[in-house]
C-alpha positions as CSV (number, residue, x, y, z in Angstrom):
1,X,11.0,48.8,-43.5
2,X,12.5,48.1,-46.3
3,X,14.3,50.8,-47.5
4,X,15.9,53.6,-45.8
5,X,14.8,56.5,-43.4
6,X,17.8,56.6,-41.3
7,X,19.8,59.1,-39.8
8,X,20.1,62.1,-41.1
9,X,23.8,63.0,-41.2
10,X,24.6,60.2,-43.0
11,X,21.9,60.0,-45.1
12,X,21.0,62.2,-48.2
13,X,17.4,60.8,-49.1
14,X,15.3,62.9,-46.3
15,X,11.7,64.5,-46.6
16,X,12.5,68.0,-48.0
17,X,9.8,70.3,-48.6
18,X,11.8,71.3,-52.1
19,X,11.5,68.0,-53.8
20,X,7.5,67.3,-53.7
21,X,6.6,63.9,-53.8
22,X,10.2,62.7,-55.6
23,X,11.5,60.5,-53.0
24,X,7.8,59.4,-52.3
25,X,7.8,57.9,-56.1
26,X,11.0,57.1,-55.8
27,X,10.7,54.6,-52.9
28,X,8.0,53.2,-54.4
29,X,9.9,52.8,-57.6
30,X,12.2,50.6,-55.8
31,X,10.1,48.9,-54.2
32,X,8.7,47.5,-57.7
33,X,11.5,46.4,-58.9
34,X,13.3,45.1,-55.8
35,X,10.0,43.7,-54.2
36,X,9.6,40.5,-56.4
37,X,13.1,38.7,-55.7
38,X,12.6,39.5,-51.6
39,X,9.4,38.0,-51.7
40,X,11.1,35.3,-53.4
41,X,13.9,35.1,-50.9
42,X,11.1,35.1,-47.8
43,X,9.0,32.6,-49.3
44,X,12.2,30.3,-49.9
45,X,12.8,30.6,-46.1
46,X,9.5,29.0,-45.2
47,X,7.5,32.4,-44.3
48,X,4.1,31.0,-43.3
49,X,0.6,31.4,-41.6
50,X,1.3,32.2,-38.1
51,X,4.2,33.8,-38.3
52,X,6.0,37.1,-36.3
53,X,8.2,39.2,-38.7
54,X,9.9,42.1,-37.9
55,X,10.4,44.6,-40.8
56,X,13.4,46.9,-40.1
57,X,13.7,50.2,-42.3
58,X,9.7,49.7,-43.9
59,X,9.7,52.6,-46.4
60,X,7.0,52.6,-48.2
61,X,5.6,49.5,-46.3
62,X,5.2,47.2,-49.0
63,X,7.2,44.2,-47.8
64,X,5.3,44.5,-44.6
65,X,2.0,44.5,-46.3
66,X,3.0,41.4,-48.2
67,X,4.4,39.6,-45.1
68,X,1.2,40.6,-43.3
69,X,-1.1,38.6,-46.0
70,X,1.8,35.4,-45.9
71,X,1.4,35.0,-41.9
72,X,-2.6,36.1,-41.9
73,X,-4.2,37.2,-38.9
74,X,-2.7,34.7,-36.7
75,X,0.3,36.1,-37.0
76,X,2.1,39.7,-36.7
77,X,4.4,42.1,-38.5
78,X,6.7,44.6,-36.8
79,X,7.4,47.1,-38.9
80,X,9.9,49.7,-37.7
81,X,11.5,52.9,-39.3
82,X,13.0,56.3,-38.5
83,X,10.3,58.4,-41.1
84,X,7.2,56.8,-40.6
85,X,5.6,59.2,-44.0
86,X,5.4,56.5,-46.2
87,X,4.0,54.1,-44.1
88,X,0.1,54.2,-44.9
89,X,-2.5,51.9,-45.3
90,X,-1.0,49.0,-44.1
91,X,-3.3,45.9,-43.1
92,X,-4.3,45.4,-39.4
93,X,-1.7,42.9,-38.4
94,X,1.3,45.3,-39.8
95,X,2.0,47.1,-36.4
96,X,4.7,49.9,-36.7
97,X,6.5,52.5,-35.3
98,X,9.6,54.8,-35.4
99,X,12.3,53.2,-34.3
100,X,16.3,54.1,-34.6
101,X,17.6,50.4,-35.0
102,X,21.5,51.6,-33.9
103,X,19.9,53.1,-30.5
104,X,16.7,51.9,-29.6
105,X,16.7,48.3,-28.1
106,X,14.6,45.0,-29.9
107,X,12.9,42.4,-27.6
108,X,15.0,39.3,-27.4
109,X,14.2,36.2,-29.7
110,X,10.9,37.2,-30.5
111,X,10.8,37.3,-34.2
112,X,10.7,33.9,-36.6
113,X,12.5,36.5,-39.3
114,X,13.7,39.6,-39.7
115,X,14.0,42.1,-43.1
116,X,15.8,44.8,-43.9
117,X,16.7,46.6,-47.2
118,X,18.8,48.8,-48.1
119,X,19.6,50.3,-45.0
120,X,23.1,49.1,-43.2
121,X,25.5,50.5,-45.5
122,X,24.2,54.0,-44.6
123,X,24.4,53.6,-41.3
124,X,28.0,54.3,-39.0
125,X,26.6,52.0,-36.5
126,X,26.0,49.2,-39.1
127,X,27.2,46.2,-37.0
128,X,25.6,47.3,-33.6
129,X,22.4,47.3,-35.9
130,X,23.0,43.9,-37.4
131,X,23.7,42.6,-33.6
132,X,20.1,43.8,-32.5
133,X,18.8,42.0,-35.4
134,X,20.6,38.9,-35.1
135,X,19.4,38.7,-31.5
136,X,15.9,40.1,-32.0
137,X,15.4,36.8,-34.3
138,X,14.3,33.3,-32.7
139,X,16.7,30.3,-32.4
140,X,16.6,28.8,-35.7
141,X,14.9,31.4,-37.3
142,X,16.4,33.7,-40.4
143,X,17.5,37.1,-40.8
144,X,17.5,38.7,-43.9
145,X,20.1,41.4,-45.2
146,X,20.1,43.0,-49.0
147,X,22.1,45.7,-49.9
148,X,23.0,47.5,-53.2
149,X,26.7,47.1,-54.9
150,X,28.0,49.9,-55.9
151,X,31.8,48.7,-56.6
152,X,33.3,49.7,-59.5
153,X,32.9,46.1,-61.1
154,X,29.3,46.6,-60.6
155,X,28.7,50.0,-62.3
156,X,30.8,48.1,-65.2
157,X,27.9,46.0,-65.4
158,X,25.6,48.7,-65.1
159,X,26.9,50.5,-68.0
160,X,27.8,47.7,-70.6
161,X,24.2,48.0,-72.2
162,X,25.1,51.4,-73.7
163,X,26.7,52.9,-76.9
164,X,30.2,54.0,-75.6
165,X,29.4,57.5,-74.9
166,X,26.1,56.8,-72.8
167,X,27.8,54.2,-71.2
168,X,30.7,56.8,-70.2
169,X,28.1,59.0,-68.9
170,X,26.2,56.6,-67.0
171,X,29.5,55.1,-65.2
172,X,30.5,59.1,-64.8
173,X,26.6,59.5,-62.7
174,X,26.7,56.0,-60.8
175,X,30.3,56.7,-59.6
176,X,28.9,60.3,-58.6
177,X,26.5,58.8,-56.9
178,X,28.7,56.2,-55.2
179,X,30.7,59.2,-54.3
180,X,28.5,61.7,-52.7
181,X,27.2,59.0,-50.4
182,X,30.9,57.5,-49.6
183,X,31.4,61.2,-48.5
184,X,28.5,61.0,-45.8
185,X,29.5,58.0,-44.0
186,X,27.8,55.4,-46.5
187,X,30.4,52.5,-47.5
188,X,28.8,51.7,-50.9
189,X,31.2,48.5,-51.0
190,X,29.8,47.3,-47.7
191,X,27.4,44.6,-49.2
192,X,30.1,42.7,-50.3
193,X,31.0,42.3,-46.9
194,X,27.6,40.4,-45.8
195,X,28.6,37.1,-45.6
196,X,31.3,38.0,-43.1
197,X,29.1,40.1,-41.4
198,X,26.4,38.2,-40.7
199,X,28.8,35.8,-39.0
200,X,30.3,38.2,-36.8
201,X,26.9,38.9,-35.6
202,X,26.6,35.3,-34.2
203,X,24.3,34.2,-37.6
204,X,25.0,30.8,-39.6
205,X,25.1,31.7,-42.8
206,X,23.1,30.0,-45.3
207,X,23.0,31.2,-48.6
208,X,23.3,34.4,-50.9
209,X,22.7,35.6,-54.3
210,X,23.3,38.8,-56.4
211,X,20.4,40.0,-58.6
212,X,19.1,42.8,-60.5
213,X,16.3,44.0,-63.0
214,X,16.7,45.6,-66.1
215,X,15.4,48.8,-67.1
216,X,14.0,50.3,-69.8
217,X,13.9,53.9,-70.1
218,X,10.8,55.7,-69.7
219,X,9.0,52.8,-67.8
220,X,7.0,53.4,-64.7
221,X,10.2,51.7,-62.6
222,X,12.1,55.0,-63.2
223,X,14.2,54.7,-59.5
224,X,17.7,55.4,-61.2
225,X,16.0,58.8,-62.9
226,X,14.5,59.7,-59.9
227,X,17.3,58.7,-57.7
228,X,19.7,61.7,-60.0
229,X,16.4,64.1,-59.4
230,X,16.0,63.7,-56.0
231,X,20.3,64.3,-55.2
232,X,21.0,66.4,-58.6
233,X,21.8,69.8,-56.1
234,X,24.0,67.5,-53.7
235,X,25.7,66.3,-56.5
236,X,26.1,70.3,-58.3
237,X,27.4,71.4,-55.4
238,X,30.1,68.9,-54.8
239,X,31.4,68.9,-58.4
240,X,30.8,65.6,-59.2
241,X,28.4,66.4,-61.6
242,X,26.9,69.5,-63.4
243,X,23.6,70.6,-64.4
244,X,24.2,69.7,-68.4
245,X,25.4,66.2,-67.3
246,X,22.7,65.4,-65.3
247,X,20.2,66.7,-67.9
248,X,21.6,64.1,-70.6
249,X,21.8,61.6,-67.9
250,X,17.7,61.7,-67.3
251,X,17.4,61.9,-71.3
252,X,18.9,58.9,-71.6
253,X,17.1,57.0,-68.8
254,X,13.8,58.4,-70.8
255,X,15.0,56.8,-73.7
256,X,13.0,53.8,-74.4
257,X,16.0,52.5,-76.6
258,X,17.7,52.7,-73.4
259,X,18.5,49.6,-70.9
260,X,20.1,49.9,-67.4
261,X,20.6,48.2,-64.3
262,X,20.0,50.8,-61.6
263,X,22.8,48.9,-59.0
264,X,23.2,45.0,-58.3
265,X,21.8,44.0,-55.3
266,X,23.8,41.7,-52.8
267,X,20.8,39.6,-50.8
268,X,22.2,37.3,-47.9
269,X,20.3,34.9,-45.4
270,X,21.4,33.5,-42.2
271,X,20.0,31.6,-39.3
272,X,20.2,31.8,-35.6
273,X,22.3,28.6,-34.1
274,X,19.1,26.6,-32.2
């Protein structure tokens, strides 16, 4: 649940027939390079045999299949999302099911953490889905929020590892991008926001931290080259970007002389007052 089925008029990364198994390698793409620091993070919070997690926006699964081997059979995984397509071969204590986290209820207290990725700054309904998180979670137990940063200091960073006209192209796509999903109800700004957030919702905050890989171009992590495959007509069609522009754009993220940081990611933790 990691990563972001949610609803559709707000959200440009559905199934569509036209795009093959794009968005299928691109979740997984970011769930390689954005899986090792939420393990991390989970660890750090004392994840352990025994164990109920709750998994909110599961993607391709893979942080639920990793929780599910930390907490062993003893204890459970919940892991929910909106497309349940990616969600195969999960081990037998990963229980999920499709679940819309803004309109569907979440039993009270009943999880010792709770994950989600990428998924509350698409949503309208952001802090009624926070509230149902923060109060799905046990007294003293954690909740988990990362979301990407997509302010203009961040796509700064994103762009400083390039020669000057790469890096104008690649602060050109990233703003594009930051653009076309500002115009469907995404507030790309929102992670910076988190620490407040997670207080409204009742939480004690706890800690944070802002992290992201490197890439190389042409690796196997290619998310920011499929990310511009999978929305290149959405973004033709609003003007933001053309064809050409996108073409050099996934040149130079095939370039293996090429380095980028696909978006920063904002990670916060919180606990629920015992």
């Amino acid at each position: 649940m990691t990563t972001t089925s949610v609803r559709t008029e707000t959200y440009l990364f559905e199934r569509r027939s036209d795009l093959g198994d794009l968005e299928s390698r691109r979740l997984h793409a970011l769930a390689a390079l954005f899986d090792p620091a939420t393990r991390r993070l989970l660890t750090q919070l004392g994840v352990t045999r025994g164990w109920r997690c709750l998994e909110v926006a599961a993607g391709t699964g893979s942080v639920a299949a990793w929780l599910a081997g930390q907490v062993g059979p003893e204890g459970e995984v919940f892991a929910t999302d909106i497309d349940l397509t990616h969600l195969v071969g999960l081990p037998p204590n990963v229980t999920y099911a499709q679940h819309d986290i803004v309109s569907d209820s979440l039993p009270e207290g009943a999880f010792d953490v709770v994950h989600t990725r990428l998924l509350l700054e698409h949503l309208s309904g952001r802090e009624t889905a926070l509230d149902r998180m923060a109060s799905a979670v046990r007294p003293g137990g954690y909740v988990l929020v990362e979301e990407a940063e997509m302010s203009p200091q961040a796509l700064d960073l994103i762009t400083r590892y390039h020669a000057p006209a790469a890096r104008a192209l690649g602060d050109k796509g990233l703003r594009a991008i930051a653009g076309l999903l500002g115009a469907v109800g995404a507030d790309m700004g929102y992670a910076s926001t988190l620490p407040g957030a997670v207080r409204r919702a009742g939480l004690e905050l706890v800690g944070g931290e802002i992290h992201s890989p490197m890439v190389r171009g042409g690796g196997v992590q290619d998310f920011g080259r499929l990310t511009f495959m999978v929305l290149r007509e959405p973004l033709v069609a609003s003007g933001l970007m053309t064809h050409d522009e996108i073409d050099a754009f996934l040149r130079m993220t095939l370039d293996p002389e090429s380095q980028y940081v696909p978006f920063v990611m904002t990670s916060v933790w919180a606990r629920r007052p015992a």
